[in-house]
N, C-alpha and C positions, 0 to 999 in steps of 0.2 A: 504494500500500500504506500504510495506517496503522499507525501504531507506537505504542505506550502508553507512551512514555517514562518517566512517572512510575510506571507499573508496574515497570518494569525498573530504572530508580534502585532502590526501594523491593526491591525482590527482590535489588538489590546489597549493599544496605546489610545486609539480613537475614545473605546468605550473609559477608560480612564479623563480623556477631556470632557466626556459629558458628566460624569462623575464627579471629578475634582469641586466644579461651583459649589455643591451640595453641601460636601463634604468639609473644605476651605470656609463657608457661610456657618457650618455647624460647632466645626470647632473654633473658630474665634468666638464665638456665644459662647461655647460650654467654658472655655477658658477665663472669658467673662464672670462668667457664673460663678465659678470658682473662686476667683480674686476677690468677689463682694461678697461670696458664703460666707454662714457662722459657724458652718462646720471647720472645722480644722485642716487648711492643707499646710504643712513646714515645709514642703518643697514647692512652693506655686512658679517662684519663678525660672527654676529647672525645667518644670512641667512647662512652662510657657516658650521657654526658649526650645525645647525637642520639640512642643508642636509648631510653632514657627521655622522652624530648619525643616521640617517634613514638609508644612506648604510651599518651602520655598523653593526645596530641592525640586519636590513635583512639579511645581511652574517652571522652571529651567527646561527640567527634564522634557516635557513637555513642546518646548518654545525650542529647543536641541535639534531635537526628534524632527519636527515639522519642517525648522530651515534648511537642516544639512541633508536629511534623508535620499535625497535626489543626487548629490554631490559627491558626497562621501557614506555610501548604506554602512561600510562594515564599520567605520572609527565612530560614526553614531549609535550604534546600536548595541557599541560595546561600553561605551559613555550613559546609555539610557540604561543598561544593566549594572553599571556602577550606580548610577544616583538612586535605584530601585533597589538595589542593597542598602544601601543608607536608609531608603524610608520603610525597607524593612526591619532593619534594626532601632528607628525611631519606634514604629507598630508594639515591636519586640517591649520597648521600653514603658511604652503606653500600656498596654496590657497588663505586665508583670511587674515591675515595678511602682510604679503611680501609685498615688495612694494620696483622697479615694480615687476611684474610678466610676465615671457615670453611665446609668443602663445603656443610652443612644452610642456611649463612645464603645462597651465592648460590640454594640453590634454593627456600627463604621467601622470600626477597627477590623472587625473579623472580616467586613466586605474586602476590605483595604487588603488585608493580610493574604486574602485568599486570588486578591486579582494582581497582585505584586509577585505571588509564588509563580502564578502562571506566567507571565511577565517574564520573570528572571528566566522558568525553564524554555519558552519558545523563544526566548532573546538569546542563550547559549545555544540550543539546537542553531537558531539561524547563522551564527557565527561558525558552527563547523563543519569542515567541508564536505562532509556525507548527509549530511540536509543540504546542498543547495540544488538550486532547480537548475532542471537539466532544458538549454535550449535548443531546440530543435530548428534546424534552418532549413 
């Protein structure tokens, strides 16, 4: 069976641009929310700075992807599998360590977590040379 890897990177990458707004909107509120809660957070402004580096690597990432993709597919998509490690390891850090953690954030997070996994794995398939497509002339 052949697979279009770079079809499917590129269709992740899209459905993360429709994504993102939601996402970016939600968590600058809940981090809001947070900062003026009476609950107790001792790290808020850890917690603000990881989610600001995750929105912002994602915009890059994002803004990366769209200009280079055409010019340079392989040095982009190895660059969008880097900054997709980072905001997997922010995910990482939102989840498990945080503390609290709000219902809405494990269930963005988990979205996040689970479309960043596929991400990374069809971003390395795309990158080695027994996924790439074969042209027929």
């Amino acid at each position: 069976m052949d697979m279009d890897t770079q079809l499917m990177f590129e269709c992740l990458i899209y459905l993360n641009a429709f994504y993102f707004p939601v996402f970016g909107i939600c968590e600058t509120i809940m981090t809001a929310a947070k900062y003026n809660s009476i609950v107790d957070t001792p790290d808020i402004f850890r917690d603000a700075a990881v989610a600001f580096t995750k929105l912002s690597v994602e915009m890059i990432k994002m803004l990366i992807y769209k200009r280079f993709k055409d010019v340079r597919r392989k040095i982009s998509t190895a660059v969008v599998v880097f900054f997709t490690c980072i905001t997997f390891a922010a995910l990482i850090y939102q989840l498990f360590l945080q503390k609290p953690i709000m219902r809405l954030e494990y269930i963005l997070n988990s979205i996040t977590i689970m479309l960043a996994s596929t991400e990374i794995v069809f971003g390395i398939l795309d990158l080695l040379p027994c996924f790439q497509k074969v042209h027929y002339y």
